[in-house]
N, CA, C and O atoms as a printed pandas DataFrame, in Angstrom:
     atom_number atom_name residue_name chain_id  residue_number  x_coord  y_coord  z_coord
0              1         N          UNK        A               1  -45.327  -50.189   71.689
1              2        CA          UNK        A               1  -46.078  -51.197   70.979
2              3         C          UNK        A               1  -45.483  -52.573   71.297
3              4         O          UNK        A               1  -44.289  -52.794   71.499
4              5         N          UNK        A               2  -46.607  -53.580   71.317
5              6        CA          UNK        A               2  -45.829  -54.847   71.356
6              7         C          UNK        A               2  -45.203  -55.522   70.258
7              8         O          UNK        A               2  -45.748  -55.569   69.155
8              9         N          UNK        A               3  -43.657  -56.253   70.586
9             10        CA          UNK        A               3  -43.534  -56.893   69.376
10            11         C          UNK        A               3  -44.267  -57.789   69.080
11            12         O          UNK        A               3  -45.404  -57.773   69.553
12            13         N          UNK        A               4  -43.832  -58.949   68.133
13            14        CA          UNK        A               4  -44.727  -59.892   67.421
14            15         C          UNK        A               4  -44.334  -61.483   68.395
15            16         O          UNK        A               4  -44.976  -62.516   68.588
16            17         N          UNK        A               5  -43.064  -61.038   68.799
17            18        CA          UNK        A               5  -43.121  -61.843   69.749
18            19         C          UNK        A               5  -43.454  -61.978   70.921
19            20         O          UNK        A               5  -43.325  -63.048   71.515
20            21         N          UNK        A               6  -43.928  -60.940   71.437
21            22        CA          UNK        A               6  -44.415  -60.889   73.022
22            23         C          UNK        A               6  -46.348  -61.437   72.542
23            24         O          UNK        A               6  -46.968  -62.274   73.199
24            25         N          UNK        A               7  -46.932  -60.697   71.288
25            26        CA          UNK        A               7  -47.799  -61.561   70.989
26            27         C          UNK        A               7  -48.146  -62.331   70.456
27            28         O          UNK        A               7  -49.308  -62.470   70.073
28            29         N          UNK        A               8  -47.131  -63.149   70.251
29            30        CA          UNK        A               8  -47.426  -64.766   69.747
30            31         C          UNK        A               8  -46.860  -65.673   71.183
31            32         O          UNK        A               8  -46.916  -66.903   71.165
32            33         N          UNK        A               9  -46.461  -65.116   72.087
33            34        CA          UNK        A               9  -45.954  -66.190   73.596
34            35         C          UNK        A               9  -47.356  -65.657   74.767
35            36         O          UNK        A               9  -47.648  -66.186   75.840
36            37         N          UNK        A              10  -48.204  -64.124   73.911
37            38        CA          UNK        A              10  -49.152  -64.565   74.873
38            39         C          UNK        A              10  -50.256  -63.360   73.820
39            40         O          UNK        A              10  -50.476  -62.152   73.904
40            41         N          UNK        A              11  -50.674  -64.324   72.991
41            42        CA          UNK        A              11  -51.653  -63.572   71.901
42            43         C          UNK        A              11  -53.132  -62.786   72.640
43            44         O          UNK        A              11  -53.891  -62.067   71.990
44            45         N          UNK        A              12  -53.292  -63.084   73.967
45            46        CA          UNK        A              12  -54.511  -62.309   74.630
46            47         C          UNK        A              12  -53.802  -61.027   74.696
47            48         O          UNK        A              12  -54.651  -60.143   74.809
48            49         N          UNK        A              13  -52.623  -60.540   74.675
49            50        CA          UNK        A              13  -52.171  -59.845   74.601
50            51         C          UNK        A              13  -52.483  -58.743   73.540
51            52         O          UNK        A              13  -51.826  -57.702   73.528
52            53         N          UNK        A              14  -53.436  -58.965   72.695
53            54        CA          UNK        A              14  -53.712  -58.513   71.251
54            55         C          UNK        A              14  -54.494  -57.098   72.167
55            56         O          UNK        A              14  -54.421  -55.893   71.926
56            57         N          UNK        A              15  -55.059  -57.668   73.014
57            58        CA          UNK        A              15  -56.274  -56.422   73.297
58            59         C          UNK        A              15  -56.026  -55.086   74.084
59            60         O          UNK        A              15  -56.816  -54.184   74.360
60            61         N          UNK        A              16  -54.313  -55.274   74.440
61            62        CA          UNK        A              16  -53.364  -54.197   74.812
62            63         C          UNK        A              16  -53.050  -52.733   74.014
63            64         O          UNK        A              16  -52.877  -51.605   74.474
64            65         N          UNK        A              17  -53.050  -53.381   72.223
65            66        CA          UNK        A              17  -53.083  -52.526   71.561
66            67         C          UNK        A              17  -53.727  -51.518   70.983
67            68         O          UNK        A              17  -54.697  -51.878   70.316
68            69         N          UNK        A              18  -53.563  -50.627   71.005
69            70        CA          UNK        A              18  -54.512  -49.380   70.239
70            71         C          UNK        A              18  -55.160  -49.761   69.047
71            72         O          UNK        A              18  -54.370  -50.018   68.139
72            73         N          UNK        A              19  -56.481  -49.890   68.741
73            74        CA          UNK        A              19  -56.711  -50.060   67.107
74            75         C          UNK        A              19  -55.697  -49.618   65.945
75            76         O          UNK        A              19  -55.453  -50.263   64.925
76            77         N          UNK        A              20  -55.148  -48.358   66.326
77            78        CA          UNK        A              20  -54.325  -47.748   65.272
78            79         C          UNK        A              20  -52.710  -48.669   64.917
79            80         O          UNK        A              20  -52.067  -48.832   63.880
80            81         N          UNK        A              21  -52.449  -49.252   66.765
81            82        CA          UNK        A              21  -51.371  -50.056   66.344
82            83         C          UNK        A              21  -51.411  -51.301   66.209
83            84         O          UNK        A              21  -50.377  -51.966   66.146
84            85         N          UNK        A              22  -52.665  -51.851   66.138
85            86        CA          UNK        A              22  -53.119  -53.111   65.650
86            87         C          UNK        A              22  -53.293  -53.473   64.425
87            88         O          UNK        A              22  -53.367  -54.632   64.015
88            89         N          UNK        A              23  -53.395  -52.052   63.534
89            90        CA          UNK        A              23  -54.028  -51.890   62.331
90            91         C          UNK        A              23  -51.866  -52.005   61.536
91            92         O          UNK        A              23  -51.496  -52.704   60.593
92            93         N          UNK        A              24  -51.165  -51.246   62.224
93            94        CA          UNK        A              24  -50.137  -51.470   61.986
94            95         C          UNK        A              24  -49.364  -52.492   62.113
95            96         O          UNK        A              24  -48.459  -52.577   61.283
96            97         N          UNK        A              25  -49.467  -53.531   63.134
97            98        CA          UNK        A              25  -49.154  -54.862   63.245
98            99         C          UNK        A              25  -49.775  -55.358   62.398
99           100         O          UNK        A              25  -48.980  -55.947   61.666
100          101         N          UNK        A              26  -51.406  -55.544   61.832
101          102        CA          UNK        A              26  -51.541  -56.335   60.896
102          103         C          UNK        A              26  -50.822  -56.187   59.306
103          104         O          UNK        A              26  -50.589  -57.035   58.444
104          105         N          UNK        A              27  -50.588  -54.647   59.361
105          106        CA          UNK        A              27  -50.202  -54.597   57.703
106          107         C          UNK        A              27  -48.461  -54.942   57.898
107          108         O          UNK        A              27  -47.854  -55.297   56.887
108          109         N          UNK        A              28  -48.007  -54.871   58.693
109          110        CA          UNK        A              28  -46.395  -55.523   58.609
110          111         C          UNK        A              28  -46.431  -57.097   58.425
111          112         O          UNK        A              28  -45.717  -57.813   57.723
112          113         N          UNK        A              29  -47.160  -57.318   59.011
113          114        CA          UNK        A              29  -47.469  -58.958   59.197
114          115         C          UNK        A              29  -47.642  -59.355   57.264
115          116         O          UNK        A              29  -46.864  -59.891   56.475
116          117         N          UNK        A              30  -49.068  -58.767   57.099
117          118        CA          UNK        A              30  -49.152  -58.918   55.669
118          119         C          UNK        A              30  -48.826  -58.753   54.618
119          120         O          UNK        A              30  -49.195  -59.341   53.601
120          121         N          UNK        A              31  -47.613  -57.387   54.826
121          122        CA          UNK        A              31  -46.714  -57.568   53.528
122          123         C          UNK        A              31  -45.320  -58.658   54.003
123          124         O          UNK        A              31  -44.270  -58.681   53.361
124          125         N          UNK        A              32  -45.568  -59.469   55.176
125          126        CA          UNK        A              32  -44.258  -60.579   55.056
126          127         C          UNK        A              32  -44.940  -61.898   54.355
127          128         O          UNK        A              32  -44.428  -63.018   54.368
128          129         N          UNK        A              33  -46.370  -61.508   53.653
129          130        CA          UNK        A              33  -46.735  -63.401   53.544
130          131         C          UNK        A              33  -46.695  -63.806   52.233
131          132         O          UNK        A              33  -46.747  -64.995   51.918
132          133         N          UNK        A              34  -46.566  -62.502   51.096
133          134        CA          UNK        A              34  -46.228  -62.856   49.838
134          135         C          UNK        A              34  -44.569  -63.494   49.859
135          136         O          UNK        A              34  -44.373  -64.678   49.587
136          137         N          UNK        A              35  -43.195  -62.358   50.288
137          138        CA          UNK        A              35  -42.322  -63.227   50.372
138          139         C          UNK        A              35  -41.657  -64.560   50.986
139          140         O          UNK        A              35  -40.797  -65.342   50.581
140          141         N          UNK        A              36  -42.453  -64.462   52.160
141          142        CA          UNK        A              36  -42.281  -65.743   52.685
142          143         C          UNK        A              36  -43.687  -67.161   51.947
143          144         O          UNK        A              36  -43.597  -68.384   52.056
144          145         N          UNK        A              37  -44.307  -66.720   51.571
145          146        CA          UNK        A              37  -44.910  -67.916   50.648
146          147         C          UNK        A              37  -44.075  -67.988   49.570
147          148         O          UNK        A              37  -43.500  -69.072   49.477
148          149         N          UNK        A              38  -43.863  -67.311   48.859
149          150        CA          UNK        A              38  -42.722  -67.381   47.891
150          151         C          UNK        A              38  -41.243  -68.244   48.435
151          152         O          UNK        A              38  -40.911  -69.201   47.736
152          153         N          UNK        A              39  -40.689  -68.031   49.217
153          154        CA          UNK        A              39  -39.694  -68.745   49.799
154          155         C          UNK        A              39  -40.387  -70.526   49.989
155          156         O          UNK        A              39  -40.010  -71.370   49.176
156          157         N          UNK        A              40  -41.108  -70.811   50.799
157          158        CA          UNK        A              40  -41.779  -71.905   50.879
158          159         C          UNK        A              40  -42.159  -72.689   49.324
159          160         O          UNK        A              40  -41.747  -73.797   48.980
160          161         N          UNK        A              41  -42.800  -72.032   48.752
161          162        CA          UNK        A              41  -43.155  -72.213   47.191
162          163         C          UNK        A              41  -41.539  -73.044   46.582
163          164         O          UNK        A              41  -41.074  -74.083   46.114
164          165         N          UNK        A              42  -41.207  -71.626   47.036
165          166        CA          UNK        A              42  -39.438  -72.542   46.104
166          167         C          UNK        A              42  -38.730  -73.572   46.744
167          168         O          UNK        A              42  -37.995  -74.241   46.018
168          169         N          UNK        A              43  -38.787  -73.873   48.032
169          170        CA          UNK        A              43  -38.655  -74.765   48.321
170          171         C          UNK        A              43  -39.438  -76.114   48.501
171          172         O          UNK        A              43  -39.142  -77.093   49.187
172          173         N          UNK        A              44  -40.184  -75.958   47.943
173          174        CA          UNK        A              44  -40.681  -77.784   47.785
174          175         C          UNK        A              44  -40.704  -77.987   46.261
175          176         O          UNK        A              44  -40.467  -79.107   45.809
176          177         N          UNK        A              45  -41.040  -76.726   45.274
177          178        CA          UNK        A              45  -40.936  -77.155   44.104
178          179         C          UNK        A              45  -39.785  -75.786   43.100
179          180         O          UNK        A              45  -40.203  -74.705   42.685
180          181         N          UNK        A              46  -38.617  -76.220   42.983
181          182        CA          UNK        A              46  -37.731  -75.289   42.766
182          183         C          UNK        A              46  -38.204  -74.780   40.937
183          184         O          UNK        A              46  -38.850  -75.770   40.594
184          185         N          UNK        A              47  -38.202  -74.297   40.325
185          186        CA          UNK        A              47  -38.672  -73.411   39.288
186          187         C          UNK        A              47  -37.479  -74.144   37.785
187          188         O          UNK        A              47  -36.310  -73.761   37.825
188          189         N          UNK        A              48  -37.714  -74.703   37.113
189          190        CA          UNK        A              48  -36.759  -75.531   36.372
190          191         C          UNK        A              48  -36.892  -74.762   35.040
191          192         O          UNK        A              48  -35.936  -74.532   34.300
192          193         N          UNK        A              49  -38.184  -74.382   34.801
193          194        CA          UNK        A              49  -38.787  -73.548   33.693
194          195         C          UNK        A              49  -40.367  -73.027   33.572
195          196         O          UNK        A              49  -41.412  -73.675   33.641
196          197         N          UNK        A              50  -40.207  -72.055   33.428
197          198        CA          UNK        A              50  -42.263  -71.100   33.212
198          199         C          UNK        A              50  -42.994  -72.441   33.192
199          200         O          UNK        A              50  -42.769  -73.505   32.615
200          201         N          UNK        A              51  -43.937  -72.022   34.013
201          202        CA          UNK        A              51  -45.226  -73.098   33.316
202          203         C          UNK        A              51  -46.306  -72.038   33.618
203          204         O          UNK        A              51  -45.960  -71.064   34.287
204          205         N          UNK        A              52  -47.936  -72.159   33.073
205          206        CA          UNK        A              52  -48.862  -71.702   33.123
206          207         C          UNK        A              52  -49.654  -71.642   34.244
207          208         O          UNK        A              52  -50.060  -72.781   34.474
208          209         N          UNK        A              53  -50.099  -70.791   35.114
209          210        CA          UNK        A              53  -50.653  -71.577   35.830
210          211         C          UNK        A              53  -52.026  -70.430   36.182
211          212         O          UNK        A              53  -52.025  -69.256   35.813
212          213         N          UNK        A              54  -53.249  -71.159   37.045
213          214        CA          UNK        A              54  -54.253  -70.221   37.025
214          215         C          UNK        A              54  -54.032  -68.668   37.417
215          216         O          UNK        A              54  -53.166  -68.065   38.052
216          217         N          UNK        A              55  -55.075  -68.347   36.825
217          218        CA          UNK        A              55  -55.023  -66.674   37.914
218          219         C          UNK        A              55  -55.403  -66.551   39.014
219          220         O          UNK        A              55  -55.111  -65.588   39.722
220          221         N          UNK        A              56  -56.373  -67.835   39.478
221          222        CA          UNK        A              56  -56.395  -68.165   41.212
222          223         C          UNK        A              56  -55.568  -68.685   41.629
223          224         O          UNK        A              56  -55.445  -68.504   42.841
224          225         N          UNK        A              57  -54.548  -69.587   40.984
225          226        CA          UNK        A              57  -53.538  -69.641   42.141
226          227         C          UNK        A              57  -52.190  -68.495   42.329
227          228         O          UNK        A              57  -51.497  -68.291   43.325
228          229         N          UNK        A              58  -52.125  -67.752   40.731
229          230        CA          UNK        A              58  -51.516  -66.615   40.920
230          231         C          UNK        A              58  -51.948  -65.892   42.183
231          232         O          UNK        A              58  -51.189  -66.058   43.138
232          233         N          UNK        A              59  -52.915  -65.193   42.368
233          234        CA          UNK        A              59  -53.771  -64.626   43.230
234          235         C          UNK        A              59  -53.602  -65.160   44.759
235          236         O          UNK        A              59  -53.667  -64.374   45.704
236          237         N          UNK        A              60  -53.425  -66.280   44.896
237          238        CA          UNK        A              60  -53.323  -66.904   46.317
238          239         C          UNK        A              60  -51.802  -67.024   46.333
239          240         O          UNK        A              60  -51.321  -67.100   47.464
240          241         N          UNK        A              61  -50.921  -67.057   45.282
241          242        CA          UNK        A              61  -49.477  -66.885   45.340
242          243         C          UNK        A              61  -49.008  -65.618   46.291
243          244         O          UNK        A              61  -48.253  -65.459   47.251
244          245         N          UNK        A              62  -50.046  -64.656   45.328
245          246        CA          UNK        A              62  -49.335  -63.164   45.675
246          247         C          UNK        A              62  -50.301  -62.727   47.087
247          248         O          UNK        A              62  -49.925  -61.891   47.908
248          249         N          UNK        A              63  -51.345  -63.326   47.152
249          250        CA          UNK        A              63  -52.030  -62.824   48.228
250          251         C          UNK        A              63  -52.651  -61.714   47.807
251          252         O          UNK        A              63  -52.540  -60.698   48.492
252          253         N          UNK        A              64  -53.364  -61.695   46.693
253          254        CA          UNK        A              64  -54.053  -60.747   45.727
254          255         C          UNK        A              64  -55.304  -61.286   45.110
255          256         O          UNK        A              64  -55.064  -62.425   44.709
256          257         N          UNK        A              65  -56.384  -60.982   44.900
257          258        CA          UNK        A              65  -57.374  -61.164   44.172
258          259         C          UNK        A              65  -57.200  -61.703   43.156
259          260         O          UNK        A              65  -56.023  -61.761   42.800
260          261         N          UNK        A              66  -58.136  -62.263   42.338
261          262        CA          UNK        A              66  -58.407  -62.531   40.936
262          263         C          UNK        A              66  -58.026  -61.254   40.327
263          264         O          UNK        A              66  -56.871  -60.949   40.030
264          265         N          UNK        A              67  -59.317  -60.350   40.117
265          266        CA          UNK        A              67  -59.112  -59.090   39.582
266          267         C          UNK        A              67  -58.152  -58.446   39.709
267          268         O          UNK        A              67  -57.947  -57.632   38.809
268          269         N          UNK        A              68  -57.092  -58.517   40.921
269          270        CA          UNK        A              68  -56.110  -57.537   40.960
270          271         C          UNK        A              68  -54.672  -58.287   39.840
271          272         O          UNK        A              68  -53.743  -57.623   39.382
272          273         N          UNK        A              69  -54.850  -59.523   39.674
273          274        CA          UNK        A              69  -54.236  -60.343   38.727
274          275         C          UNK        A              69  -54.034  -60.153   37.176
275          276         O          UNK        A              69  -53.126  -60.172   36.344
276          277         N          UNK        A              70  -55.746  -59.909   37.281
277          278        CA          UNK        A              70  -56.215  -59.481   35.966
278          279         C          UNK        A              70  -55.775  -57.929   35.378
279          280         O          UNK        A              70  -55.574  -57.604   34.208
280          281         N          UNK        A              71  -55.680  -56.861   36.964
281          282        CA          UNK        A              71  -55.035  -55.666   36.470
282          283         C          UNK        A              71  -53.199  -55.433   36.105
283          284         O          UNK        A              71  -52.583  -54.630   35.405
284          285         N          UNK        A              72  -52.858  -56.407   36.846
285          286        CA          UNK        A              72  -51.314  -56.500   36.964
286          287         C          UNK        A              72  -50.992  -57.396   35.328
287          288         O          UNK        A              72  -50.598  -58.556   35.446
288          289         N          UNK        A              73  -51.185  -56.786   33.753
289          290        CA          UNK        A              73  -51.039  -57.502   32.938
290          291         C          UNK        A              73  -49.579  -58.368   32.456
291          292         O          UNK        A              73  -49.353  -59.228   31.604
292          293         N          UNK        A              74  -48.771  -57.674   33.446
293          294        CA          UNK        A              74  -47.469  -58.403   33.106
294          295         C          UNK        A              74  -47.129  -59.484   33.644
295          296         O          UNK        A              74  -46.009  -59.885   33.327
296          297         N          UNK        A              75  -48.132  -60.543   34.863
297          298        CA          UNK        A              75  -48.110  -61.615   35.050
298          299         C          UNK        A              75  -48.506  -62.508   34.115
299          300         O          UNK        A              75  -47.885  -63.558   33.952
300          301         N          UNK        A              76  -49.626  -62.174   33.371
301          302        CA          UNK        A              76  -50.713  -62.584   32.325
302          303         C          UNK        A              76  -49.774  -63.521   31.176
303          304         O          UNK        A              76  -48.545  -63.557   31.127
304          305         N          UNK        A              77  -50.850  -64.335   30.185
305          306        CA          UNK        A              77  -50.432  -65.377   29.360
306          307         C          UNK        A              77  -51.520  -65.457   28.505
307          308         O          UNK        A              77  -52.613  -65.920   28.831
308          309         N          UNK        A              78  -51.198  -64.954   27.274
309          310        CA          UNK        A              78  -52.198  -64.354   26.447
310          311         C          UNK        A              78  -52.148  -65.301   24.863
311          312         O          UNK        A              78  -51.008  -65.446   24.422
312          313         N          UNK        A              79  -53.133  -65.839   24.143
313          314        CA          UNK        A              79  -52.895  -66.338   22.957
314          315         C          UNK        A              79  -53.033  -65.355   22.105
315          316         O          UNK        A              79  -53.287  -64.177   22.353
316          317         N          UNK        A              80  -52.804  -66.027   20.773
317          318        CA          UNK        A              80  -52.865  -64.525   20.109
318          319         C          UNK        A              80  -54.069  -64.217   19.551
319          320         O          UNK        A              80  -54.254  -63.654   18.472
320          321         N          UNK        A              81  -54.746  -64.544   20.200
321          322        CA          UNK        A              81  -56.701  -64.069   19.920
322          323         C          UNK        A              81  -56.736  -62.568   21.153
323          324         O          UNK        A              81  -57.573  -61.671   21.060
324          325         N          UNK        A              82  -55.823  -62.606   22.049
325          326        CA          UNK        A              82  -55.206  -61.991   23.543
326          327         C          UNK        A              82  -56.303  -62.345   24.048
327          328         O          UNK        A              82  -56.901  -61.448   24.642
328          329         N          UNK        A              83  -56.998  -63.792   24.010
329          330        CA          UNK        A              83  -57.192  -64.554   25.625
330          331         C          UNK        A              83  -56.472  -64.711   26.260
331          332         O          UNK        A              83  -55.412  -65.168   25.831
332          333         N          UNK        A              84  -56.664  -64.356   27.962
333          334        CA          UNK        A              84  -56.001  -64.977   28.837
334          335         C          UNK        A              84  -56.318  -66.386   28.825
335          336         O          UNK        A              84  -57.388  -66.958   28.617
336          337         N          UNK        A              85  -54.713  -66.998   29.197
337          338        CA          UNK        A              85  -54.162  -68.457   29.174
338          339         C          UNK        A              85  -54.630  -69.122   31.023
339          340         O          UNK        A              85  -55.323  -69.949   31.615
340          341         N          UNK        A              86  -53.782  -68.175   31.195
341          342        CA          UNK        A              86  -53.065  -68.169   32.666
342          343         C          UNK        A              86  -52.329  -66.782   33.161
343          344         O          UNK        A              86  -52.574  -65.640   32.772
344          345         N          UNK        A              87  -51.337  -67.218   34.153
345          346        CA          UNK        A              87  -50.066  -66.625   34.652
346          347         C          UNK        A              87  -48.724  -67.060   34.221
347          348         O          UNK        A              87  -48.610  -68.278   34.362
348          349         N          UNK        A              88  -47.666  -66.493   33.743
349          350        CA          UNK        A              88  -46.546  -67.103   34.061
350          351         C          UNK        A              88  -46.095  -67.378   35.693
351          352         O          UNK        A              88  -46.085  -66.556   36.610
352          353         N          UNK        A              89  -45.775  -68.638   35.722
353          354        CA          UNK        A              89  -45.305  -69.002   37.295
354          355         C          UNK        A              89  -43.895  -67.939   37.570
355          356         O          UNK        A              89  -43.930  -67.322   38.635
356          357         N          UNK        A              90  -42.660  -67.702   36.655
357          358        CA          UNK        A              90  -41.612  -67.430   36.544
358          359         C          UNK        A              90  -41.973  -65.976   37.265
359          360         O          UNK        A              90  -41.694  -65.587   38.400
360          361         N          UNK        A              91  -42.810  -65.209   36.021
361          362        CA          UNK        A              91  -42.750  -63.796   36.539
362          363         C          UNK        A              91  -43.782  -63.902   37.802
363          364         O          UNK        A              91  -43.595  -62.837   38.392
364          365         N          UNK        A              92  -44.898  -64.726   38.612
365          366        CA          UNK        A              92  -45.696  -64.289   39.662
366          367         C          UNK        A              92  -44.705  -64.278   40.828
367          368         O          UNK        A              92  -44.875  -63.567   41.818
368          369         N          UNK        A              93  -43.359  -65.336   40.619
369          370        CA          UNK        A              93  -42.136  -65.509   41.717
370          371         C          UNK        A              93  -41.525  -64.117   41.741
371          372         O          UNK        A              93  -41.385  -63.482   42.786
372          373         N          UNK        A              94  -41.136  -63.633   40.435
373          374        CA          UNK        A              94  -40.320  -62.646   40.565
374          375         C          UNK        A              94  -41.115  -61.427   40.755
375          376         O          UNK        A              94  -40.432  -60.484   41.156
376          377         N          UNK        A              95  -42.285  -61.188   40.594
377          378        CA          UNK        A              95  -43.557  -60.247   41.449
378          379         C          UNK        A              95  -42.773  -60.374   43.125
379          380         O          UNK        A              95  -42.075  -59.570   43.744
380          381         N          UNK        A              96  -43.224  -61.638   43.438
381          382        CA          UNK        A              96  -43.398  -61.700   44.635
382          383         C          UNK        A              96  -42.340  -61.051   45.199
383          384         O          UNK        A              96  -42.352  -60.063   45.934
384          385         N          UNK        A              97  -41.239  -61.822   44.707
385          386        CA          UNK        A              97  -39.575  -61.215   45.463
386          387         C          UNK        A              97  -39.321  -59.918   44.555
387          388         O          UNK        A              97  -38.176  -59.929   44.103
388          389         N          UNK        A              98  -40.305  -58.467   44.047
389          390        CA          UNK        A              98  -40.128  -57.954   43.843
390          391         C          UNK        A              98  -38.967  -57.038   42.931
391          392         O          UNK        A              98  -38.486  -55.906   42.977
392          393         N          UNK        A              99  -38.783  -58.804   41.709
393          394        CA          UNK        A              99  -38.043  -58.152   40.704
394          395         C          UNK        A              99  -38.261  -58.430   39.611
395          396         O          UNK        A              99  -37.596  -58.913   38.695
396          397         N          UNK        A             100  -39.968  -57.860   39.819
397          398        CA          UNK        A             100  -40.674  -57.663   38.643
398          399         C          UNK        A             100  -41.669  -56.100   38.743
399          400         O          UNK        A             100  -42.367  -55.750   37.791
């Protein structure tokens, strides 16, 4: 199989691969973009304390749906009517880096 670097110095290179190991290059690729957005995230705005924030940008945090946001209730921010608020920012970080 090719690495990721032989196809990113010559990405026509994509059409070398078997569907099956293309299908495997893409899902390695895609479980690196929650932690590395997470890394990026913390570095421009470092985490001082929770704040609220949508369930679409939760969702584009984690690289997850709305709905899949909505199933994961331990990101969630609930009043006590249990409307959703938001997300906690704190726990969608510690989702991401998987120590949540």
């Amino acid at each position: 199989m090719l690495s990721l670097d032989e196809i990113e110095r010559v990405p026509s290179r994509i059409s070398e691969l078997s569907p099956f190991d293309a299908q495997e290059v893409l899902a390695r690729i895609a479980a690196l973009i929650p932690p590395l957005n997470a890394r990026v995230v913390a570095a421009i705005r470092p985490v001082r304390e929770d704040r609220i924030i949508s369930v679409k940008e939760a969702a584009a945090l984690c690289n997850k749906t709305s709905g899949w946001v909505y199933e994961h209730s331990e990101l969630l921010v609930r009043d006590r009517n249990g409307r959703t608020q938001g997300c906690s920012y704190v726990k969608v970080q510690q989702f991401i880096q998987g120590k949540l």
